[in-house]
N, C-alpha and C positions, 0 to 999 in steps of 0.2 A: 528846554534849558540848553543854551550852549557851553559845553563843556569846553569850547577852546580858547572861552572869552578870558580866562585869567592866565593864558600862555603866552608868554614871546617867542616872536623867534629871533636869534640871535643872526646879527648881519650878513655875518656868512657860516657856512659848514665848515669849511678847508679852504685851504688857499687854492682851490679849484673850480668855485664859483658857489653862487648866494643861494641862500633857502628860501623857498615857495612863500609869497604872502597869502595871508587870508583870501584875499582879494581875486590873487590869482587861479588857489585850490577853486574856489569857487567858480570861476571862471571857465576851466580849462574841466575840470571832474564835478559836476552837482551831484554826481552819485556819492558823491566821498558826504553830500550831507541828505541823503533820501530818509525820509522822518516813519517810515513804513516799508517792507519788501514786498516785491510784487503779488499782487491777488492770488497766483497760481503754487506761491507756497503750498506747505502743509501746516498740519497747528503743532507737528514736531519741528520746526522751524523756530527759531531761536532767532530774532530779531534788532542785531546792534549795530547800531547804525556804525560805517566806515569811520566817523569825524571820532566818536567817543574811541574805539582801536588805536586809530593815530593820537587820541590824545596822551592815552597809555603808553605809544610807543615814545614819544617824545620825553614825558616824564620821565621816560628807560634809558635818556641819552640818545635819541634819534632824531635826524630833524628829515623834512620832505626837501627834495630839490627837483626831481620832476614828476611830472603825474599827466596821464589823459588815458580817454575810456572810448569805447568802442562808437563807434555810431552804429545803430539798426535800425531799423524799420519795425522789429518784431515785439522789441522792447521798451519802453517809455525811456527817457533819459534817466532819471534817478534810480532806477534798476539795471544797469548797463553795466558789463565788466570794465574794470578799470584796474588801473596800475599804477604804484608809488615807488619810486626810487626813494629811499630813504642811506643817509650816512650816519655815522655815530659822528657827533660833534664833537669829540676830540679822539682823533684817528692816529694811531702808533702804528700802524702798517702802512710803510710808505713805501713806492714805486717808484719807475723812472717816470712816466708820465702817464700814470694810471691810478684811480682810487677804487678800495670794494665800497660795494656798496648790498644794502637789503633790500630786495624786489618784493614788493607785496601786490597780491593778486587776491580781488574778492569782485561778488555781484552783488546784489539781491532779488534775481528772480530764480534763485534752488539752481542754476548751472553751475557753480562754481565755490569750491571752499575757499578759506581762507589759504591761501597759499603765502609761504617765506622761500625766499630761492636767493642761492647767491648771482649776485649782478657784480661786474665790473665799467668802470666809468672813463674812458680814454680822452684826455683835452683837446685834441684833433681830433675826435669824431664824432660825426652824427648821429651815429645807433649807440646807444650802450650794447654793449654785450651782457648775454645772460649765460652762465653756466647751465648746465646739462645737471639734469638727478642722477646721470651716471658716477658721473664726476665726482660731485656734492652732493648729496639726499637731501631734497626739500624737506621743509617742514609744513604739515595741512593741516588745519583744523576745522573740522567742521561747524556749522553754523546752530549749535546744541551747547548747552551748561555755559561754563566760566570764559566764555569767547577772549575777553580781553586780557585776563592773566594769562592763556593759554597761549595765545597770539605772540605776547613781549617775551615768553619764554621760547617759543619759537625763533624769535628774531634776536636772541640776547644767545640762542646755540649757533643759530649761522653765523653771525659776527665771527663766533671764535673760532673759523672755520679760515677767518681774513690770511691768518700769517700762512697756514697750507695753500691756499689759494695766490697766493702774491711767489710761493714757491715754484710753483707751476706755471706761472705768467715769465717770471724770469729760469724759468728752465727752458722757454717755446724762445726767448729773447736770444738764447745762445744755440740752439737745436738751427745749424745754415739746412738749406732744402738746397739739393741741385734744382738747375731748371727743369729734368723731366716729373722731379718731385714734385713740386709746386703745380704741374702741370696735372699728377696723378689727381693731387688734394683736389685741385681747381675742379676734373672732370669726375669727382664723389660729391663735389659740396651743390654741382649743376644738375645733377639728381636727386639731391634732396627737395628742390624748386621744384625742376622738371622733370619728373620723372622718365619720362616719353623722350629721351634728345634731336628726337627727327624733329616731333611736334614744338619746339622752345624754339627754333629759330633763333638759338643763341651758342656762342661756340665757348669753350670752355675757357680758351686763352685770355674772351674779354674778362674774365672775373681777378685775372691779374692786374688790368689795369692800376695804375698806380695814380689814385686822383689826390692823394696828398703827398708833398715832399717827406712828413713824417715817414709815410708806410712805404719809402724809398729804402730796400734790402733786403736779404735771400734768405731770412730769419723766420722762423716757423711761425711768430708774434706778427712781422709785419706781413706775411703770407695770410695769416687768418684774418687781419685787418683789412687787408686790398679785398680777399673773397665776401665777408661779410656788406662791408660795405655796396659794393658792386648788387650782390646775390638781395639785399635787405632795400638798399634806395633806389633800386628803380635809374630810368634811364640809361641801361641800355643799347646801343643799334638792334633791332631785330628783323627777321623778317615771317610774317605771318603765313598760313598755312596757305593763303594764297598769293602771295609772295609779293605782297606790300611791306614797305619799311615804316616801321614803327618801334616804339620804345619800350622798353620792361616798366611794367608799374612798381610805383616806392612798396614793399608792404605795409601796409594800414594794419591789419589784423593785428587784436593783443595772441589773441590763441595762436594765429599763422609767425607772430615775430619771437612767441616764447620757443615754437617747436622748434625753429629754422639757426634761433641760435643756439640752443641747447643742443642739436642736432652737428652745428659745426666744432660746436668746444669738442665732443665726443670725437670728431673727424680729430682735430688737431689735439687729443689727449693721446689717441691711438698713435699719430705720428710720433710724438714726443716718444710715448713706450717703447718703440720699437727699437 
């Protein structure tokens, strides 16, 4: 039975762009409808499928706006980690050019709980950002008893996390970095990547680069934005351990893009503290 066949979705989320069609979910995450979890569960293993969660969350005032899941090798497609940005479809936490949003993280081969984590959503960029469980405490749920009540209760305590969160966004917004600061952040945020800096064949100064006019300024905000993007999408100049030129790869990884930016928000939560 399809549980999402009597939902709409409403045109758009915010004035920040449109909600995931069926079509697309389907498209882009077949794990969000795996009709079974993979063989190497256990029979403590609590079985619901991603699409009936999302149905709930939606019913909760959530809509999806983007989603994709891991490719492996080791995992069938419909048992693959994947990831939902989800927004509340009428959003009273507004930014200068930023929305929260709800990161949801699930599998179905027993790797991964259900995960809720705050995300924020920037109109000029390509990565969303994901907060750190420093910062914000996730919410997990395992894949055992009331999954689906649990889960919107989970994602109905993040949300009300949005106005602290939007606080901190416009605290980094006014927090100026000198340029040797930006320089410190840049050569902490190129160890999180590479840990090794001889082995990166990358210098710390590229992750200043400024590829959008938006993230043009000495601002703690536009500082985490030039490093993420940089440090997350790949491309790069580099030069390799035997000193050919080549390029940084984009990260693909859900696991590698959750650590890298929760790992920065922390970088830049610590700057702001100081």
């Amino acid at each position: 039975m399809n549980t999402m066949s009597n939902i709409s979705f409403p045109s758009h989320a915010n004035v920040f762009g449109g909600t995931l069609s069926m079509d697309a979910l389907r498209e882009r995450v077949p794990a969000v409808f795996a009709s079974s979890a993979h063989e190497r569960t256990s029979d403590k293993y609590t079985f619901v499928p991603t699409e009936h969660v999302l149905s709930g969350l939606m019913r909760a005032g959530f809509v999806p706006v983007d989603a994709r899941q891991t490719r492996t090798r080791n995992t069938s497609t419909l048992h693959a980690r994947h990831i939902l940005r989800l927004r509340r479809r009428f959003e009273t936490v507004q930014l200068r050019d930023s929305i929260p949003e709800v990161v949801f993280l699930n599998s179905h081969d027993g790797t991964s709980a259900y995960q809720l984590r705050l995300g924020i959503y920037r109109v000029v960029c390509t990565n969303g950002l994901i907060v750190s469980r420093g910062a914000f405490p996730a919410y997990c749920v395992s894949h055992r008893g009331n999954v689906v009540d649990d889960v919107i209760t989970g994602a109905l305590e993040v949300s009300e996390r949005f106005a602290a969160l939007a606080e901190q966004v416009e605290g980094m917004e006014r927090r100026l970095l000198p340029k040797d600061e930006q320089l410190q952040f840049a050569e902490r945020a190129l160890g999180l990547r590479f840990p090794d800096p001889a082995q990166s064949g990358v210098q710390a100064v590229q992750l200043l680069t400024c590829r959008r006019t938006d993230d043009l300024g000495d601002d703690l905000w536009s500082t985490l934005n030039k490093v993420q993007e940089n440090l997350l999408g790949g491309g790069m100049s580099r030069r390799s351990v035997k000193g050919r030129l080549t390029r940084t790869r984009r990260i693909t990884s859900i696991r590698e893009d959750v650590r890298l930016n929760g790992r920065l928000w922390d970088l830049a939560a610590e700057v702001l503290a100081a």
